[in-house]
Biotite code that builds the C-alpha atoms (Angstrom):
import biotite.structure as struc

atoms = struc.array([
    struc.Atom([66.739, -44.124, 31.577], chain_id="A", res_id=1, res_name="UNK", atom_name="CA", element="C"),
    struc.Atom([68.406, -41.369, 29.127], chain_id="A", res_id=2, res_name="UNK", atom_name="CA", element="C"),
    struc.Atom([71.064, -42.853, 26.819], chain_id="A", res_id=3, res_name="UNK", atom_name="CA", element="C"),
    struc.Atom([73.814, -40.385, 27.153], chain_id="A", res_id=4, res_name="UNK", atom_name="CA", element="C"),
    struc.Atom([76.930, -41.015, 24.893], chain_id="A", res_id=5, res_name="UNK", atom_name="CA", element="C"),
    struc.Atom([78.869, -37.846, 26.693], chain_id="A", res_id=6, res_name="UNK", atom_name="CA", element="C"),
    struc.Atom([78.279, -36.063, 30.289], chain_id="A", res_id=7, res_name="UNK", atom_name="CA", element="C"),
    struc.Atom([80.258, -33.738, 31.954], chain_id="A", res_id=8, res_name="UNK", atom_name="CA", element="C"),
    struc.Atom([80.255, -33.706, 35.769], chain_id="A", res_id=9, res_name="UNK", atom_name="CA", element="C"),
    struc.Atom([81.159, -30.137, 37.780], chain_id="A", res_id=10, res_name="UNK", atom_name="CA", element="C"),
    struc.Atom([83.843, -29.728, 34.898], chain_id="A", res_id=11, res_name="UNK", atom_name="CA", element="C"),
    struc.Atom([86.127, -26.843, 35.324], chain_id="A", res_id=12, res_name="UNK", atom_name="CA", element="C"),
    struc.Atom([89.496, -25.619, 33.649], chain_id="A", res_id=13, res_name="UNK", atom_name="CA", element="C"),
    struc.Atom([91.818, -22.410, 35.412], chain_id="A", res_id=14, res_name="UNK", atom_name="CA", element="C"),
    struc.Atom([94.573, -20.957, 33.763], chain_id="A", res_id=15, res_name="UNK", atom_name="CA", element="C"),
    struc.Atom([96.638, -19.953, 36.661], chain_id="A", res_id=16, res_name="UNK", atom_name="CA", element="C"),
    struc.Atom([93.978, -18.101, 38.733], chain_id="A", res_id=17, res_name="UNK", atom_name="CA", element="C"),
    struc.Atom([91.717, -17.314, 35.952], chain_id="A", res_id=18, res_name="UNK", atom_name="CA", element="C"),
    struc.Atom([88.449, -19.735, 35.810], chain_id="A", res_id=19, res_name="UNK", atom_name="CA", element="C"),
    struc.Atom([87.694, -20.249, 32.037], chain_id="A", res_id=20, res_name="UNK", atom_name="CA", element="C"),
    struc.Atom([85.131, -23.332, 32.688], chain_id="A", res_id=21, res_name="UNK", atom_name="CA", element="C"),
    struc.Atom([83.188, -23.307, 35.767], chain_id="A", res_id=22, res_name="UNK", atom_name="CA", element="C"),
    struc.Atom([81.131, -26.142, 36.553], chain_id="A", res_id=23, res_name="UNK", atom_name="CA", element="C"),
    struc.Atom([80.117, -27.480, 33.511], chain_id="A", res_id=24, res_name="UNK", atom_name="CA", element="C"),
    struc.Atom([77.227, -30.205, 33.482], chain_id="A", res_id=25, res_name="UNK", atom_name="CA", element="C"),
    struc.Atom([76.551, -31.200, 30.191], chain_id="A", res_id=26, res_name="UNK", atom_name="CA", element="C"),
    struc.Atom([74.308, -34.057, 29.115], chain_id="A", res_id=27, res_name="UNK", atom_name="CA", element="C"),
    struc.Atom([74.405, -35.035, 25.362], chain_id="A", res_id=28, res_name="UNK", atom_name="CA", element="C"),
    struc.Atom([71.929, -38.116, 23.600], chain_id="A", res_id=29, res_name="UNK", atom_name="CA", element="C"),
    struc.Atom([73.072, -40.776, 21.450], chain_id="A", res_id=30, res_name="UNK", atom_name="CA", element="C"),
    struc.Atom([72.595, -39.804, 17.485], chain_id="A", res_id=31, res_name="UNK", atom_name="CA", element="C"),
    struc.Atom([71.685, -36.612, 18.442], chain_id="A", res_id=32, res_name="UNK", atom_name="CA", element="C"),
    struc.Atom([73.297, -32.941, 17.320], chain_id="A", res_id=33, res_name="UNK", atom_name="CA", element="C"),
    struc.Atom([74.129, -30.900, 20.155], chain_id="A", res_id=34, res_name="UNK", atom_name="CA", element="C"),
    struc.Atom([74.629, -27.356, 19.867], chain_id="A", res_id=35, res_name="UNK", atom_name="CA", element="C"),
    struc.Atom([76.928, -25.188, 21.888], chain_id="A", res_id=36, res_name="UNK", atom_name="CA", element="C"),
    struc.Atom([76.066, -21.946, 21.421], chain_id="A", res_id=37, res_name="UNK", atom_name="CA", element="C"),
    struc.Atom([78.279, -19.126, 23.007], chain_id="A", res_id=38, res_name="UNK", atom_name="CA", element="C"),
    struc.Atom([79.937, -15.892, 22.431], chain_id="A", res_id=39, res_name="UNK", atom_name="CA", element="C"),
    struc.Atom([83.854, -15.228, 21.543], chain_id="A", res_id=40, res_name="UNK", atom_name="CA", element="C"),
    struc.Atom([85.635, -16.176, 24.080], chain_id="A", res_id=41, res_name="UNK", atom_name="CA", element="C"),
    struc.Atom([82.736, -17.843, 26.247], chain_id="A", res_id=42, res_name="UNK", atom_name="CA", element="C"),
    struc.Atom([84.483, -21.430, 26.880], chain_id="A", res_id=43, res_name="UNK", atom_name="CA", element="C"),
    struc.Atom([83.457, -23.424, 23.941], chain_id="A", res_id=44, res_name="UNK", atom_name="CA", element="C"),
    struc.Atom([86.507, -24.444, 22.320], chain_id="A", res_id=45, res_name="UNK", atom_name="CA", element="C"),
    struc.Atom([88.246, -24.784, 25.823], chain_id="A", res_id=46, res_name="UNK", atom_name="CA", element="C"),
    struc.Atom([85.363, -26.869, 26.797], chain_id="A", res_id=47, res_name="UNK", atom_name="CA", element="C"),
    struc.Atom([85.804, -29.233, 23.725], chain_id="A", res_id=48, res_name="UNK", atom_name="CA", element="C"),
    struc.Atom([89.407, -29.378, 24.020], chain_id="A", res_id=49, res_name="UNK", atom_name="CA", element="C"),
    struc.Atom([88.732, -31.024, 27.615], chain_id="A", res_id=50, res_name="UNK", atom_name="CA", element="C"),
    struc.Atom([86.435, -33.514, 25.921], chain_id="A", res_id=51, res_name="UNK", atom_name="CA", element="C"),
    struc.Atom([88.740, -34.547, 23.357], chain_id="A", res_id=52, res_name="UNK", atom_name="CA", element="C"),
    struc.Atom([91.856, -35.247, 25.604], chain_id="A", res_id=53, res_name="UNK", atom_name="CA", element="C"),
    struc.Atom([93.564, -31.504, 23.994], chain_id="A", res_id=54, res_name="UNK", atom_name="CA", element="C"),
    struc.Atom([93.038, -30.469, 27.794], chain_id="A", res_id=55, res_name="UNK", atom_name="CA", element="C"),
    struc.Atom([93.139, -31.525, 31.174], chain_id="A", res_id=56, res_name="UNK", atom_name="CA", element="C"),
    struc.Atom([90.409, -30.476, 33.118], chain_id="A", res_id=57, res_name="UNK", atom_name="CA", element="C"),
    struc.Atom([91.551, -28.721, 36.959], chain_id="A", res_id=58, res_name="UNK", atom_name="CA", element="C"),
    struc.Atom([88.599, -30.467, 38.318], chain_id="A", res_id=59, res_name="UNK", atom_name="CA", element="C"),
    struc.Atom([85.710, -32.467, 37.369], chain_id="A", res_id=60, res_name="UNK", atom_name="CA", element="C"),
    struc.Atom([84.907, -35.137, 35.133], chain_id="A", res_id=61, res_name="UNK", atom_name="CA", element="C"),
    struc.Atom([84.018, -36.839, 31.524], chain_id="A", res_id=62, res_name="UNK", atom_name="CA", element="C"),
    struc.Atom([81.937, -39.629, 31.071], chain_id="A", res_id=63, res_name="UNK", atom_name="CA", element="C"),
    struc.Atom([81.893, -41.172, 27.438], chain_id="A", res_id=64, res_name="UNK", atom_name="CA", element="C"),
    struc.Atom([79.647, -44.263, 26.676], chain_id="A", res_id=65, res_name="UNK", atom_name="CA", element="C"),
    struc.Atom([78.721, -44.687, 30.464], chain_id="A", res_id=66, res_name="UNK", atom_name="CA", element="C"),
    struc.Atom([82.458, -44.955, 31.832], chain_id="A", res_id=67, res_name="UNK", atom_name="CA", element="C"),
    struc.Atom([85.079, -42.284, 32.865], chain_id="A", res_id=68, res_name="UNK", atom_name="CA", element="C"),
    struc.Atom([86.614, -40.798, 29.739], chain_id="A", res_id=69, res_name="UNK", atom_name="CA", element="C"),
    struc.Atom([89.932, -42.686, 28.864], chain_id="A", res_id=70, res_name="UNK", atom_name="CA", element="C"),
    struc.Atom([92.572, -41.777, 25.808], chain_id="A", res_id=71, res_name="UNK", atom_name="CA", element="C"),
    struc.Atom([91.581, -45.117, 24.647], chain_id="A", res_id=72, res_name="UNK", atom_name="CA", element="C"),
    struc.Atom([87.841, -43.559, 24.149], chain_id="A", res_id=73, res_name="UNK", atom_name="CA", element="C"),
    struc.Atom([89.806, -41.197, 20.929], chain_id="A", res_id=74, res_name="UNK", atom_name="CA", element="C"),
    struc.Atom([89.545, -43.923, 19.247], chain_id="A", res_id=75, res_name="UNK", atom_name="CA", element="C"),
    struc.Atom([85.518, -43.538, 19.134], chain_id="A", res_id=76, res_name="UNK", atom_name="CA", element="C"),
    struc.Atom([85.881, -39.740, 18.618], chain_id="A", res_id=77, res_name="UNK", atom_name="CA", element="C"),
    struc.Atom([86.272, -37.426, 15.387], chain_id="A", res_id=78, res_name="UNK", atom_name="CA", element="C"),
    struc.Atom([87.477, -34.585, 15.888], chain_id="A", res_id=79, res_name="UNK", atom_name="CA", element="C"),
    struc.Atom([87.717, -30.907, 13.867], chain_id="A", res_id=80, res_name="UNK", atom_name="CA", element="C"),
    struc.Atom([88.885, -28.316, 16.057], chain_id="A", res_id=81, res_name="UNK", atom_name="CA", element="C"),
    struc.Atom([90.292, -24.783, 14.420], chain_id="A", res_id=82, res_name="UNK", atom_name="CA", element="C"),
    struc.Atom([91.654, -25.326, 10.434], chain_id="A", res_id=83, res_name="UNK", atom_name="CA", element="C"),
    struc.Atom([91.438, -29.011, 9.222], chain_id="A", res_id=84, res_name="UNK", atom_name="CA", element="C"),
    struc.Atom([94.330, -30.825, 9.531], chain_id="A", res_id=85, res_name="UNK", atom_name="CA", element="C"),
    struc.Atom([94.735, -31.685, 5.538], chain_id="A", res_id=86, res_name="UNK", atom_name="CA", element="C"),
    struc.Atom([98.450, -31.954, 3.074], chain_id="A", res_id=87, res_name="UNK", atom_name="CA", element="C"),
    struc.Atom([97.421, -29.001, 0.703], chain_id="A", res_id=88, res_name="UNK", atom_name="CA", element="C"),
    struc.Atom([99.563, -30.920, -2.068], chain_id="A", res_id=89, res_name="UNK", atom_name="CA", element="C"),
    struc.Atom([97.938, -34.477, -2.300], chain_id="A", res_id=90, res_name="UNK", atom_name="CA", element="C"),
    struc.Atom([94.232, -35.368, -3.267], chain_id="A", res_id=91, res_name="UNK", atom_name="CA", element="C"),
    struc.Atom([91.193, -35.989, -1.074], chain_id="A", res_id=92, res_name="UNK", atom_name="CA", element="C"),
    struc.Atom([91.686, -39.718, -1.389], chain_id="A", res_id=93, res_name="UNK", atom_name="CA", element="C"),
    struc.Atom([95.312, -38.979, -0.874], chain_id="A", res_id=94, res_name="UNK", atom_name="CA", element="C"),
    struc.Atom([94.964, -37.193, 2.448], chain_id="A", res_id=95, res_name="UNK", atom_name="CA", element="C"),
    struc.Atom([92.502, -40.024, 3.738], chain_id="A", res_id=96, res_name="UNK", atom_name="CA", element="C"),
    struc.Atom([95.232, -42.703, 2.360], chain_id="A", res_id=97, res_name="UNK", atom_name="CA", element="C"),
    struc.Atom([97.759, -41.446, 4.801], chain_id="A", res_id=98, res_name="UNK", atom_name="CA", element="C"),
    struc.Atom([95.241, -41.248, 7.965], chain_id="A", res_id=99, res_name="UNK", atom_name="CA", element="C"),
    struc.Atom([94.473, -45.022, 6.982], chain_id="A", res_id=100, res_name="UNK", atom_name="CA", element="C"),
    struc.Atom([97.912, -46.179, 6.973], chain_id="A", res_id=101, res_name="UNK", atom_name="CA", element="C"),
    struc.Atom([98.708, -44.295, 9.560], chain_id="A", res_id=102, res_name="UNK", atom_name="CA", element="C"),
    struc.Atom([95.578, -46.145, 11.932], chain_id="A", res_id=103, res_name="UNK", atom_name="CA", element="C"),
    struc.Atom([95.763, -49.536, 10.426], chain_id="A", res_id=104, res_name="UNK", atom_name="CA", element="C"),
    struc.Atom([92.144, -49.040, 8.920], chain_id="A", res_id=105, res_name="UNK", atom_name="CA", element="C"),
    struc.Atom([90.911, -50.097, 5.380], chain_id="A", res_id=106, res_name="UNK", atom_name="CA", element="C"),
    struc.Atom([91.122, -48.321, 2.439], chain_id="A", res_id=107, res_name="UNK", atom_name="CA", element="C"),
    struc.Atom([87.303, -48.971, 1.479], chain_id="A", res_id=108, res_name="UNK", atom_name="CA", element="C"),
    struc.Atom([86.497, -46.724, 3.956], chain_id="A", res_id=109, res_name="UNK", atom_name="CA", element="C"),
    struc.Atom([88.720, -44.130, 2.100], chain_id="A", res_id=110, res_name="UNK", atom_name="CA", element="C"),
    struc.Atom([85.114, -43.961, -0.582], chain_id="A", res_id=111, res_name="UNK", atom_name="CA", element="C"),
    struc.Atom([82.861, -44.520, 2.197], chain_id="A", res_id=112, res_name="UNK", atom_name="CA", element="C"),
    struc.Atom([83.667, -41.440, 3.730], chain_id="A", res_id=113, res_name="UNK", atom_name="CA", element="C"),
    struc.Atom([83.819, -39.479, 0.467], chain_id="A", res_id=114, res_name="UNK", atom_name="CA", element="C"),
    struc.Atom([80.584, -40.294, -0.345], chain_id="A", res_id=115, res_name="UNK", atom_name="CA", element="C"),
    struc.Atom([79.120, -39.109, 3.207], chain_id="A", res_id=116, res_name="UNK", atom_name="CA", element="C"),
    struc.Atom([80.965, -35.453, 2.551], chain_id="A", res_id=117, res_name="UNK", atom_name="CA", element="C"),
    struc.Atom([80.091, -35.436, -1.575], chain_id="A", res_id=118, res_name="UNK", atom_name="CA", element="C"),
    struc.Atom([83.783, -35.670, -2.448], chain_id="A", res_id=119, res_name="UNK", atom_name="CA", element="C"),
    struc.Atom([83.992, -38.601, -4.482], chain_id="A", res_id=120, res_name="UNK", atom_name="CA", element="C"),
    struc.Atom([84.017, -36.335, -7.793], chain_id="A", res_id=121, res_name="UNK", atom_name="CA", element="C"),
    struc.Atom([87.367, -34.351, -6.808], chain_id="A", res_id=122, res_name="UNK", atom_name="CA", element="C"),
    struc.Atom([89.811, -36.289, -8.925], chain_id="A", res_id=123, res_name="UNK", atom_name="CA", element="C"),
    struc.Atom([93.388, -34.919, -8.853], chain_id="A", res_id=124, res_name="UNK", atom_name="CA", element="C"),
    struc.Atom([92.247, -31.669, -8.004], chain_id="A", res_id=125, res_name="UNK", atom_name="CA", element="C"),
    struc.Atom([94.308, -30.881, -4.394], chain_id="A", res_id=126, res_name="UNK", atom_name="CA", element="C"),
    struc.Atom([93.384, -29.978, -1.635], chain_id="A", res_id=127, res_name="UNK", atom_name="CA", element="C"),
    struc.Atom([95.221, -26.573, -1.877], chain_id="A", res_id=128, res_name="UNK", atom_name="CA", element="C"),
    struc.Atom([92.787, -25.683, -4.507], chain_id="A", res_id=129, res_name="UNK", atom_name="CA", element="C"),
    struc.Atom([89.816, -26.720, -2.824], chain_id="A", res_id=130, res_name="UNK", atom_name="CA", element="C"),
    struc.Atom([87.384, -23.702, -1.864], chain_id="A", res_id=131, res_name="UNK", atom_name="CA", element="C"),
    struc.Atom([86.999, -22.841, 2.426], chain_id="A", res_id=132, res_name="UNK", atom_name="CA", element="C"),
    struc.Atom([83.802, -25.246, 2.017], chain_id="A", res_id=133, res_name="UNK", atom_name="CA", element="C"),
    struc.Atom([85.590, -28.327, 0.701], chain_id="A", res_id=134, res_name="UNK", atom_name="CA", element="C"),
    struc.Atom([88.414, -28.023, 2.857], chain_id="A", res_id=135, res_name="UNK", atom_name="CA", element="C"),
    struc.Atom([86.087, -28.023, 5.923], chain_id="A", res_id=136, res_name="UNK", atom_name="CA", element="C"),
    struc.Atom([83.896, -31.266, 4.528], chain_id="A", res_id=137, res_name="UNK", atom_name="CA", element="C"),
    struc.Atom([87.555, -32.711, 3.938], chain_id="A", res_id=138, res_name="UNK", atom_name="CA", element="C"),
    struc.Atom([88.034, -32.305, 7.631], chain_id="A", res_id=139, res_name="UNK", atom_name="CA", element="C"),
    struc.Atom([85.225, -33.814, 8.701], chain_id="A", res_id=140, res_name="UNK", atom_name="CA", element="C"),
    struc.Atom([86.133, -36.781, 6.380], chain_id="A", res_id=141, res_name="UNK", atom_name="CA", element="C"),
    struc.Atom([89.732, -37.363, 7.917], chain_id="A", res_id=142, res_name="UNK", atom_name="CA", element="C"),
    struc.Atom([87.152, -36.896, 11.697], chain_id="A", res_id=143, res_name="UNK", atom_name="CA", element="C"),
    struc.Atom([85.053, -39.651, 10.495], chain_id="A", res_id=144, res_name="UNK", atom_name="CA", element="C"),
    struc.Atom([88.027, -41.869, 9.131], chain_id="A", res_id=145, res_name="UNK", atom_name="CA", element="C"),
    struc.Atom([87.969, -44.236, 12.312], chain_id="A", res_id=146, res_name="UNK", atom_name="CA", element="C"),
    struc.Atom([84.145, -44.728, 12.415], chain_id="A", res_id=147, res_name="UNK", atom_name="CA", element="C"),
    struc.Atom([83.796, -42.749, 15.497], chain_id="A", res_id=148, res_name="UNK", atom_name="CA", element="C"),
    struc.Atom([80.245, -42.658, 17.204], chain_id="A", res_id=149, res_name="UNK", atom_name="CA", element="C"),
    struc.Atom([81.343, -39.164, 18.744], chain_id="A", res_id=150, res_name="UNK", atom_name="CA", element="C"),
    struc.Atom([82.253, -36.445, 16.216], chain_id="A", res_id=151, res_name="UNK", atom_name="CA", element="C"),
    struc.Atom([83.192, -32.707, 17.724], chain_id="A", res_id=152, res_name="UNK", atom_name="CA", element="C"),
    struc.Atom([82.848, -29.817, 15.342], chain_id="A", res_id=153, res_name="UNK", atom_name="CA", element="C"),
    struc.Atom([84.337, -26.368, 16.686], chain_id="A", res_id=154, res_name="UNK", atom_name="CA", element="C"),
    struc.Atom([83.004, -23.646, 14.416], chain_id="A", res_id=155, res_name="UNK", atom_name="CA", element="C"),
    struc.Atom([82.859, -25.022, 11.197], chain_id="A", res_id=156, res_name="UNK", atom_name="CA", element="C"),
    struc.Atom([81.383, -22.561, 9.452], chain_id="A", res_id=157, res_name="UNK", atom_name="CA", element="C"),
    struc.Atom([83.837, -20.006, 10.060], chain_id="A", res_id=158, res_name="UNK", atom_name="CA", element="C"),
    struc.Atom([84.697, -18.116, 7.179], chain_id="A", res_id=159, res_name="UNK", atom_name="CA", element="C"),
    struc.Atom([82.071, -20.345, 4.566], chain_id="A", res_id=160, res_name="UNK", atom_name="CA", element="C"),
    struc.Atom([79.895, -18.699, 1.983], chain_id="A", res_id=161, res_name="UNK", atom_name="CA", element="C"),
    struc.Atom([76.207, -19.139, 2.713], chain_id="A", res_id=162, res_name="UNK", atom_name="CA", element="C"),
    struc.Atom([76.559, -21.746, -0.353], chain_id="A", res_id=163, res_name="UNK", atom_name="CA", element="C"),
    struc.Atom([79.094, -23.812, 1.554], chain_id="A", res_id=164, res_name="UNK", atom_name="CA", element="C"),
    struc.Atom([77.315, -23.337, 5.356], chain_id="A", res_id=165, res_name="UNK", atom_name="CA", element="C"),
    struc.Atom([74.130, -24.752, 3.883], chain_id="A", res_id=166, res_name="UNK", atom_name="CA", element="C"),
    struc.Atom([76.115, -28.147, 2.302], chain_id="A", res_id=167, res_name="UNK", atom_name="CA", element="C"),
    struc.Atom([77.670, -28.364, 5.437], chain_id="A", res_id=168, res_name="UNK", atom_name="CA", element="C"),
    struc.Atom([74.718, -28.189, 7.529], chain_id="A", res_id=169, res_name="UNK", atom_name="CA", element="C"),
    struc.Atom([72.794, -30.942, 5.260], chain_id="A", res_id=170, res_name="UNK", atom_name="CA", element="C"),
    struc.Atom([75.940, -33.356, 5.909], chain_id="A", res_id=171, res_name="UNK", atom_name="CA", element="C"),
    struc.Atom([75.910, -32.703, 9.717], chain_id="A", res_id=172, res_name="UNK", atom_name="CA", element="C"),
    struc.Atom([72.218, -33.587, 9.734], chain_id="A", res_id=173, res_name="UNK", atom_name="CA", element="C"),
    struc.Atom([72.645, -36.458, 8.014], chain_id="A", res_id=174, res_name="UNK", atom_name="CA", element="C"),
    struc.Atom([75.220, -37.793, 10.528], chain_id="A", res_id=175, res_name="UNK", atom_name="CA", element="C"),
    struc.Atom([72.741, -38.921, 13.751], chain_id="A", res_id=176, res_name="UNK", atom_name="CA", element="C"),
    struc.Atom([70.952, -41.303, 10.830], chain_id="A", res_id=177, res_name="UNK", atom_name="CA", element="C"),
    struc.Atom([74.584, -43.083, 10.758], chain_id="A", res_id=178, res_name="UNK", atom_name="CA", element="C"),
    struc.Atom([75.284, -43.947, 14.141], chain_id="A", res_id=179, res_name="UNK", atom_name="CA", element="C"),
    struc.Atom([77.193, -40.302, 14.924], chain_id="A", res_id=180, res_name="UNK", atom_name="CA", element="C"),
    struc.Atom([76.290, -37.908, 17.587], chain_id="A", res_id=181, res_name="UNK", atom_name="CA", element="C"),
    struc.Atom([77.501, -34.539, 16.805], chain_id="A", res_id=182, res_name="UNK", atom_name="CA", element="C"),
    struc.Atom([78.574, -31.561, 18.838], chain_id="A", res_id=183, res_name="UNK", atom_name="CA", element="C"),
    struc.Atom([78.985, -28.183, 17.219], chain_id="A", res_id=184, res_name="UNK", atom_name="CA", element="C"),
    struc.Atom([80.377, -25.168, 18.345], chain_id="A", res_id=185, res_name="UNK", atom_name="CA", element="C"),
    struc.Atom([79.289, -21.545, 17.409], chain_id="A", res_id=186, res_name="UNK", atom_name="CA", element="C"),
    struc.Atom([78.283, -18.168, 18.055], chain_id="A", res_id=187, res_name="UNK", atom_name="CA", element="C"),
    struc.Atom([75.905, -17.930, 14.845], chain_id="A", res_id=188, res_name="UNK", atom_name="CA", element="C"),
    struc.Atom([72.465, -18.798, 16.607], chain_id="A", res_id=189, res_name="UNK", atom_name="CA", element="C"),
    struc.Atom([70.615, -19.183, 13.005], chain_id="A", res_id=190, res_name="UNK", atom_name="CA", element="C"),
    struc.Atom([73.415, -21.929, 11.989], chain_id="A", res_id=191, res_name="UNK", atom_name="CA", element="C"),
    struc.Atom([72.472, -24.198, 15.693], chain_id="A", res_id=192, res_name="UNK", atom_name="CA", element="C"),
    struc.Atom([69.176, -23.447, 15.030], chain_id="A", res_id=193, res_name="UNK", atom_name="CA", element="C"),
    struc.Atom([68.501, -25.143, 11.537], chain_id="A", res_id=194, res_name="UNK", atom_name="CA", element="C"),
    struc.Atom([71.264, -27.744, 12.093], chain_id="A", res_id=195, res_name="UNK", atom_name="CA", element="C"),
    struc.Atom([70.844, -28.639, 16.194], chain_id="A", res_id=196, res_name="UNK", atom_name="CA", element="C"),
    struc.Atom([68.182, -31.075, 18.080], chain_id="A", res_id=197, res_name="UNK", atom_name="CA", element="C"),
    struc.Atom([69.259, -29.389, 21.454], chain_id="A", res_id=198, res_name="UNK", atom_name="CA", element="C"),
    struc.Atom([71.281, -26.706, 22.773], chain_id="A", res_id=199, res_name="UNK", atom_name="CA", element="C"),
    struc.Atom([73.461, -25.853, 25.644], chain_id="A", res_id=200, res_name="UNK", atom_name="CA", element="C"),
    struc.Atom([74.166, -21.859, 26.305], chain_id="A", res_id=201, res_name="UNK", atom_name="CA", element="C"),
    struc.Atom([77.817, -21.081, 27.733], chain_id="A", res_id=202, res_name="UNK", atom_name="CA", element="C"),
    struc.Atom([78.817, -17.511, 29.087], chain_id="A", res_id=203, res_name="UNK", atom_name="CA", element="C"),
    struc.Atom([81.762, -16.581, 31.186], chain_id="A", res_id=204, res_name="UNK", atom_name="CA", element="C"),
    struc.Atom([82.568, -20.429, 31.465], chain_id="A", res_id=205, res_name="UNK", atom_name="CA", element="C"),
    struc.Atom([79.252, -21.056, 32.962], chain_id="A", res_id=206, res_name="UNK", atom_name="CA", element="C"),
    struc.Atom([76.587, -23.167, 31.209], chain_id="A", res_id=207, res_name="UNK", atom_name="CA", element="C"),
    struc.Atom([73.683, -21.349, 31.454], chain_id="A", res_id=208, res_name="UNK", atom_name="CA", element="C"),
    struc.Atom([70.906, -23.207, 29.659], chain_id="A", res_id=209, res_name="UNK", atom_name="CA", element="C"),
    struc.Atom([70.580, -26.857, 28.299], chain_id="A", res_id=210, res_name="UNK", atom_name="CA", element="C"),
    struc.Atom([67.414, -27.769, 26.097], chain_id="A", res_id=211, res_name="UNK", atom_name="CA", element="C"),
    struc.Atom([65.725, -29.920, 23.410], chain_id="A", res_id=212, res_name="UNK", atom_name="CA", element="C"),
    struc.Atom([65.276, -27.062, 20.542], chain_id="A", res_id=213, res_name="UNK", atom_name="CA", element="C"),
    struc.Atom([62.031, -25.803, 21.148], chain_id="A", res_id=214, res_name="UNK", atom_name="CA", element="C"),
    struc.Atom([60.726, -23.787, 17.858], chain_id="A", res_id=215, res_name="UNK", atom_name="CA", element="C"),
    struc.Atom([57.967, -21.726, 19.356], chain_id="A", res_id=216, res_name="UNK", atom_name="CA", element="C"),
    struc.Atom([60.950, -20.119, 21.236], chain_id="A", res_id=217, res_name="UNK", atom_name="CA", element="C"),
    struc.Atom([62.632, -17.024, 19.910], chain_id="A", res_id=218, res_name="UNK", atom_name="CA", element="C"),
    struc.Atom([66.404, -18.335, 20.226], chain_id="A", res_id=219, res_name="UNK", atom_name="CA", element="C"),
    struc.Atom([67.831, -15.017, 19.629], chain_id="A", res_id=220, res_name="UNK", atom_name="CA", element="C"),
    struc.Atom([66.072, -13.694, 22.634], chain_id="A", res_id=221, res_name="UNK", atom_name="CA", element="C"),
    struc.Atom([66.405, -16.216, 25.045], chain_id="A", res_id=222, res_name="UNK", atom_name="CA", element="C"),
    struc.Atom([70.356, -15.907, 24.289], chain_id="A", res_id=223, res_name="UNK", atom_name="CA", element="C"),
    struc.Atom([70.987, -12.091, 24.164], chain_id="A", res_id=224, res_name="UNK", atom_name="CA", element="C"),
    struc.Atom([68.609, -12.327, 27.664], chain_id="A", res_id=225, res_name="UNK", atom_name="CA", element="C"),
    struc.Atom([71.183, -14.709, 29.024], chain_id="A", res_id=226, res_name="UNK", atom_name="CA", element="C"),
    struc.Atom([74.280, -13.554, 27.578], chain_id="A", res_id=227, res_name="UNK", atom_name="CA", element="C"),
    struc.Atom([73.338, -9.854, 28.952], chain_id="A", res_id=228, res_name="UNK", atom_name="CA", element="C"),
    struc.Atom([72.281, -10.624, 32.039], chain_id="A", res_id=229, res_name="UNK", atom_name="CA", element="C"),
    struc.Atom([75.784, -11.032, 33.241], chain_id="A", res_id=230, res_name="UNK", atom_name="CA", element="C"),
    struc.Atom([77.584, -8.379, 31.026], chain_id="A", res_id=231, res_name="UNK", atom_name="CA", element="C"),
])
């Protein structure tokens, strides 16, 4: 039997009569980094907004950890969806200081999560100053904060330079060997390619292909063949 930590079930979201998710079955494995691959405007983010509780679906289902999806399940999800959420005035620790006060969790875990984004060396430097790269490994600290076994990544390499997209791909790979599985957004097939173990295809709302990462496959291909095939 597969050991699924997420699964969607017929999942669907309409805003007013327009269908922006239609029937979405996804399946994703325990420690494993799933990538959602899709152009602009394709459904991703409002996908992963129904996943994280952001959304309602109109119809269909979550599962998380083999039961219905609950608000009570956020507290085993990270979450970094659009800019991260950081106080551009206060320190690295300083920003994860406040998210451990504010969820009653202890402040060793302030270094622990440092360590896993290679922040522990920032000082008093603030976050304001940080470069786009920093900011977004920041982020993913204040996501993993709460030890989540879930951790939901829309687009994060959105405006890096190919220094910082190749630091953060080495951190999100290092995740599944932690306990974390990891979904990631993006329409930049060479990023899901290096950084993914399987990938799900979403066009128009529909998921059109789910897969293990096969590398004798040309990627590129098999998406522009899908993504076309409807435009």
């Amino acid at each position: 039997m597969e050991d699924y930590i997420l699964q969607t079930k017929k999942l669907c979201k309409q805003f007013k009569k327009q269908s922006v998710v239609d029937n979405v079955n996804i399946s994703i494995k325990r420690n494993t980094i799933y990538g959602l691959l899709g152009p602009n405007g394709a459904g991703k983010s409002t996908t992963l907004k129904m996943l994280t509780g952001l959304l309602k679906p109109t119809t269909g289902k979550v599962l998380f950890d083999g039961h219905d999806w609950s608000r009570k399940d956020l507290n085993n999800i990270g979450v970094l969806i659009e800019s991260p959420p950081l106080y551009e005035n206060l320190t690295a620790r300083e920003n994860l200081k406040v998210r451990t006060m504010l969820l009653g969790i202890n402040e060793k875990r302030i270094d622990e999560v440092l360590e896993i984004v290679d922040l522990k060396d920032t000082g008093k430097k603030r976050a304001g100053q940080f470069s786009m790269g920093m900011k977004q490994r920041l982020g993913i600290a204040i996501a993993l904060i709460n030890h989540p076994k879930l951790l939901i990544l829309d687009e994060p390499a959105n405006g890096l330079d190919p220094i910082g997209i190749n630091d953060l791909r080495k951190l999100i790979r290092r995740l599944p060997s932690k306990g974390i599985t990891v979904i990631i957004s993006s329409h930049i097939l060479s990023e899901i390619e290096q950084t993914a173990d399987y990938i799900g295809i979403i066009d128009g709302g529909i998921l059109k292909y789910e897969s293990k990462i096969n590398n004798d496959e040309n990627l590129e291909s098999l998406f522009m063949n899908l993504v076309k095939r409807e435009r």
